[in-house]
Backbone as ProteinMPNN parsed JSONL, in Angstrom:
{"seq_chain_A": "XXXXXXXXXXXXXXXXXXXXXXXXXXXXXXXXXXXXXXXXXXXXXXXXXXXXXXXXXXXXXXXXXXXXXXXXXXXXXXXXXXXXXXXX", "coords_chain_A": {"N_chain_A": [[0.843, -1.175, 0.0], [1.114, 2.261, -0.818], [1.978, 5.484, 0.465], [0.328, 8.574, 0.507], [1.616, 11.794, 0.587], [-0.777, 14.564, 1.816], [-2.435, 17.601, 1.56], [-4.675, 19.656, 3.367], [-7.366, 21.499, 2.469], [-8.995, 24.548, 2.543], [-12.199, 24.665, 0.953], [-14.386, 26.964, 0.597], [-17.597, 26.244, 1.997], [-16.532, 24.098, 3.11], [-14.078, 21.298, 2.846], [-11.127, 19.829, 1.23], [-9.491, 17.307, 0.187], [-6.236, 17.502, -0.878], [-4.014, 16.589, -3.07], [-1.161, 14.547, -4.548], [-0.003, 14.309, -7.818], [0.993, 11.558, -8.323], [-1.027, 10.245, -7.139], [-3.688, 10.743, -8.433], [-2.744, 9.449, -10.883], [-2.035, 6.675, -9.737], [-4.104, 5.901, -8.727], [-5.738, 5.387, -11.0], [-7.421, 7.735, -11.388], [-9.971, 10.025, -13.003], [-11.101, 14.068, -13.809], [-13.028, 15.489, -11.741], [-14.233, 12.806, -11.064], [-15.925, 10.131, -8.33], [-14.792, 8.966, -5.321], [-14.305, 6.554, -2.683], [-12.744, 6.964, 0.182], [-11.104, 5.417, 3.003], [-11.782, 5.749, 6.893], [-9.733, 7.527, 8.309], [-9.313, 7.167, 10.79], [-9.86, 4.71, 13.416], [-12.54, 3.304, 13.929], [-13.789, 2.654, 17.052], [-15.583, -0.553, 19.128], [-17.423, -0.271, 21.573], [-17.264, -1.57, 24.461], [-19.271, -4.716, 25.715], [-20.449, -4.604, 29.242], [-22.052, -6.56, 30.114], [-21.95, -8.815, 27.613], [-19.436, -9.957, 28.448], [-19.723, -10.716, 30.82], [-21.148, -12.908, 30.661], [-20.187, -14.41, 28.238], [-18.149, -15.243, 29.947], [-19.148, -16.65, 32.213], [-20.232, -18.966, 30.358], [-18.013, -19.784, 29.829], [-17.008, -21.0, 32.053], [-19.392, -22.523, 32.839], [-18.983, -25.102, 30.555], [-16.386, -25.689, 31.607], [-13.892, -25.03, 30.276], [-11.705, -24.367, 31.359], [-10.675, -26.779, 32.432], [-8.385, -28.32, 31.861], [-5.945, -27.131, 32.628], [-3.251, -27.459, 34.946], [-1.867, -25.798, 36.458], [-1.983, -22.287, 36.49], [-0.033, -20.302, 36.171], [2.673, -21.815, 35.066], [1.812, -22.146, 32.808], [0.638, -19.886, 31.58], [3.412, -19.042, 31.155], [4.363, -21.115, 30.084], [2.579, -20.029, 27.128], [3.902, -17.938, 26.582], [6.333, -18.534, 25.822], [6.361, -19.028, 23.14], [6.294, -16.484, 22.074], [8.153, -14.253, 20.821], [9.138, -11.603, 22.564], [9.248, -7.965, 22.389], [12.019, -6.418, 22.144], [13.277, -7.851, 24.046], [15.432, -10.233, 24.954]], "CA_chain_A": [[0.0, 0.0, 0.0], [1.738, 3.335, -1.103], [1.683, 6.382, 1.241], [1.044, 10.191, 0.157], [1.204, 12.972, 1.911], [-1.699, 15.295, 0.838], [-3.187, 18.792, 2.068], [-6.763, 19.63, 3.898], [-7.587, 22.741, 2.274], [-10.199, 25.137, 2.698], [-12.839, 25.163, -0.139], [-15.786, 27.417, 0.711], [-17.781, 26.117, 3.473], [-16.072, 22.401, 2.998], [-12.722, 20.952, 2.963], [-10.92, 19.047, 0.167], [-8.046, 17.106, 0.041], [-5.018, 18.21, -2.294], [-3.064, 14.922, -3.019], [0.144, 14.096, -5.591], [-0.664, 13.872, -9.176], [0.962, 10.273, -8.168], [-2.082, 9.28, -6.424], [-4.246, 10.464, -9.122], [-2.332, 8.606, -11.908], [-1.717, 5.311, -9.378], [-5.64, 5.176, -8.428], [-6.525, 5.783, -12.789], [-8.511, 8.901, -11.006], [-10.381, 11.546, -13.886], [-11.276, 14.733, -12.616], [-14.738, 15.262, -11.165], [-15.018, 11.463, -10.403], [-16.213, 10.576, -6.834], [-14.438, 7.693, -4.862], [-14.884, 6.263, -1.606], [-11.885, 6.777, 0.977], [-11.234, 4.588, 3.919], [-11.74, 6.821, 7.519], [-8.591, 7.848, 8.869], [-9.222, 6.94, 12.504], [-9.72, 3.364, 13.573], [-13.859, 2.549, 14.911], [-13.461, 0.932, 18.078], [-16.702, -0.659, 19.2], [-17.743, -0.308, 23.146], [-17.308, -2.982, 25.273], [-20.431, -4.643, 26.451], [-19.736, -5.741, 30.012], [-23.068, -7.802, 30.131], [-21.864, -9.713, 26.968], [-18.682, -9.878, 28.452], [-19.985, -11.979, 31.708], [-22.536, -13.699, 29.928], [-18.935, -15.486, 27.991], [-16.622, -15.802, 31.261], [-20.049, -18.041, 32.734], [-20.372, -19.566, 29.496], [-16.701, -20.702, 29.793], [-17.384, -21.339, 33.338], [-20.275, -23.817, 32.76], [-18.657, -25.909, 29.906], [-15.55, -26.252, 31.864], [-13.112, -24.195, 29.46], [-10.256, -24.352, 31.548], [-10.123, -27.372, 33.526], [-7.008, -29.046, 31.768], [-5.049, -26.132, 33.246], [-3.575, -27.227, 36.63], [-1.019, -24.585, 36.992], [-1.979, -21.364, 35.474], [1.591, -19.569, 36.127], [3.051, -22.267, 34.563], [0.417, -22.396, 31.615], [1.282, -18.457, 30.911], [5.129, -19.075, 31.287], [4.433, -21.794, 28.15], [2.495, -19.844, 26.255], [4.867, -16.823, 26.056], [7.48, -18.972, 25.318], [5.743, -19.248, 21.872], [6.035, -15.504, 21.102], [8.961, -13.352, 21.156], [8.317, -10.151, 23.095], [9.698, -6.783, 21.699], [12.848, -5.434, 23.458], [13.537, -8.654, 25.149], [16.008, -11.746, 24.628]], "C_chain_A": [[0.889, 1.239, 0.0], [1.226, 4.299, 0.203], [2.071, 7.938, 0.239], [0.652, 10.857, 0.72], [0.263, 14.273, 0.85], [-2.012, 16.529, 2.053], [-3.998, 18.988, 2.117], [-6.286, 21.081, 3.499], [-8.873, 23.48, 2.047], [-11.381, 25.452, 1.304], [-14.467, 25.892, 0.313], [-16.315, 27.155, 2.148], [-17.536, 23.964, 3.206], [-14.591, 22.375, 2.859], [-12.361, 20.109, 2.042], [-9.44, 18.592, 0.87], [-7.038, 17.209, -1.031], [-4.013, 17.047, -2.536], [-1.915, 15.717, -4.224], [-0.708, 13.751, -6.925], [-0.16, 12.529, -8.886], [-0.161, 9.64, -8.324], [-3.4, 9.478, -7.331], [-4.268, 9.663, -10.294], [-2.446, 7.246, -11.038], [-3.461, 5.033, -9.418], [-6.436, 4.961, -10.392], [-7.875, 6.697, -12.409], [-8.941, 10.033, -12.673], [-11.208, 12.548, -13.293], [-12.741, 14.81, -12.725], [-15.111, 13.567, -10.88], [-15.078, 11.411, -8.941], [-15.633, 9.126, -6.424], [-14.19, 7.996, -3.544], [-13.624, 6.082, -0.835], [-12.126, 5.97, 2.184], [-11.052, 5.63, 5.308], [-9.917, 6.336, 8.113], [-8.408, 7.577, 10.525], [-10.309, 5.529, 13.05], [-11.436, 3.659, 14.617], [-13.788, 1.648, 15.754], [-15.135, 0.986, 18.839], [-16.756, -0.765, 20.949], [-17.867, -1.645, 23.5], [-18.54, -3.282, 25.93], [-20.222, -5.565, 28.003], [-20.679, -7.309, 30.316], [-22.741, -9.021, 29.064], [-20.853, -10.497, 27.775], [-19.054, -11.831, 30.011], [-20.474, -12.932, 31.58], [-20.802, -14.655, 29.533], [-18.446, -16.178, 29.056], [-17.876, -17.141, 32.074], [-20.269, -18.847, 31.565], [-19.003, -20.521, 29.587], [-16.959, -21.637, 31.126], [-18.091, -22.8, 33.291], [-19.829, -25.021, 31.458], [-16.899, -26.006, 30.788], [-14.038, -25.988, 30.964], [-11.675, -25.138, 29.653], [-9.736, -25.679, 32.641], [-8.665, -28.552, 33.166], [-5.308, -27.954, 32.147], [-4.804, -26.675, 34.525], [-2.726, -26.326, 37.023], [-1.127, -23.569, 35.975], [-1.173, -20.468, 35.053], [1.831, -20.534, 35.229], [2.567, -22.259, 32.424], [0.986, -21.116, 30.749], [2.578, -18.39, 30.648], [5.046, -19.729, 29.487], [4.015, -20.964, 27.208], [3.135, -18.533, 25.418], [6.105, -17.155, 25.566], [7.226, -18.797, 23.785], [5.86, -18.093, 21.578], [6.777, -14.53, 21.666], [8.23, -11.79, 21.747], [9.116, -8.813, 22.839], [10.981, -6.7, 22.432], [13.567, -6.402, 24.301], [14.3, -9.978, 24.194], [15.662, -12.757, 25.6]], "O_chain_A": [[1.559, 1.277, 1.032], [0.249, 3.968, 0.876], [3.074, 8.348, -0.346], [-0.402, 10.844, 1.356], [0.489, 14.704, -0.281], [-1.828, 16.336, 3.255], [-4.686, 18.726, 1.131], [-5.306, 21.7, 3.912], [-9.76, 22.97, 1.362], [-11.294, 26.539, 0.732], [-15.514, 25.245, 0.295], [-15.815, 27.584, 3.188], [-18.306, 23.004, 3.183], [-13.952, 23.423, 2.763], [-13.297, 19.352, 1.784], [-8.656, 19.143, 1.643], [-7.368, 16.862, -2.165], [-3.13, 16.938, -1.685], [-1.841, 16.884, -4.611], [-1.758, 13.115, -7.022], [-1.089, 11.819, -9.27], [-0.453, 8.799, -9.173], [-4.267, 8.615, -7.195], [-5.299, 9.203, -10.786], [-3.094, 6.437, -11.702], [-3.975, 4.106, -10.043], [-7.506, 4.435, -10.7], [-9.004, 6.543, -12.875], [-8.058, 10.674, -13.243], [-11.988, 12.226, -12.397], [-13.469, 14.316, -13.586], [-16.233, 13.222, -10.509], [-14.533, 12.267, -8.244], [-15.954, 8.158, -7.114], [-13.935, 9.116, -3.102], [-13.158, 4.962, -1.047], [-13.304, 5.774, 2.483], [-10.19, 6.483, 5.092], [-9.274, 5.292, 8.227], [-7.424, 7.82, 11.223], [-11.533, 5.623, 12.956], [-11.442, 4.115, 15.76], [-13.735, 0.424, 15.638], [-15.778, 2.009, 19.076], [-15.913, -1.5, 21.462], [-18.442, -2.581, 22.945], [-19.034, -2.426, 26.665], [-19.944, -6.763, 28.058], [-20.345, -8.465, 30.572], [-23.119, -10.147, 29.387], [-21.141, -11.683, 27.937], [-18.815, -13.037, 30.07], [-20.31, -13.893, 32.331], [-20.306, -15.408, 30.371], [-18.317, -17.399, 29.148], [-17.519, -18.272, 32.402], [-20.691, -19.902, 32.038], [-18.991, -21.743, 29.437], [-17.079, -22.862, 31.087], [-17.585, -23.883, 33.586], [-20.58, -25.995, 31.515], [-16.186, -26.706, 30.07], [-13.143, -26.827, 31.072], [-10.992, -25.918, 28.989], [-8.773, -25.646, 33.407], [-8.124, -29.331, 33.951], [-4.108, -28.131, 31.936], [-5.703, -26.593, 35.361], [-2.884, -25.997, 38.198], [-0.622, -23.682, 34.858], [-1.272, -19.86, 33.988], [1.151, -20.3, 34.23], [3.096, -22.359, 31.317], [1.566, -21.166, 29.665], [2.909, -17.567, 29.794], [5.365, -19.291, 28.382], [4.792, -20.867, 26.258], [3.009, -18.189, 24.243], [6.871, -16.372, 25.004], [8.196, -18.305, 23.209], [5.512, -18.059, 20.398], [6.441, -13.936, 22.69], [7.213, -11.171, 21.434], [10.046, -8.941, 23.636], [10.843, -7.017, 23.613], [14.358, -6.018, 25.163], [13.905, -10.5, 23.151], [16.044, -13.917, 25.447]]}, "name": "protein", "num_of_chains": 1, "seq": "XXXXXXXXXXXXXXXXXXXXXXXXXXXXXXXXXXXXXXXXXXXXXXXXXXXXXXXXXXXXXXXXXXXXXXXXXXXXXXXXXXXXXXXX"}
């Protein structure tokens, strides 16, 4: 995925963006067409805590975790499995 750096500029009572003739040649843009950008700031969806308990008794009543008998141990293994940033 390419990156360009483009300009918010004031048109009237609205805002445009000012891109790279790049990004109009890479997308095969002609002018006045209308295309659909992706938002710039990541939708994060609210946590529901009622769903949330509703699972942890769901695990609860089927018995999820009972081949766990040491759960230190359990976490020790499964970090072994995945390097951690910054750390040897």
């Amino acid at each position: 995925m390419n990156k360009y750096t483009v300009t918010v500029i004031k048109t009237g009572n609205s805002y445009a963006l000012r891109v790279p003739k790049n990004y109009v040649e890479d997308a095969h843009l002609e002018l006045g067409q209308k295309v659909q950008v992706t938002s710039p700031i990541a939708i994060v969806k609210k946590q529901d805590p009622q769903a949330i308990k509703k699972a942890i008794r769901n695990l609860q009543q089927v018995d999820a975790y009972k081949d766990i008998k040491d759960p230190v141990a359990w976490q020790r293994e499964l970090r072994k499995d995945r390097p951690l940033p910054d750390r040897e």
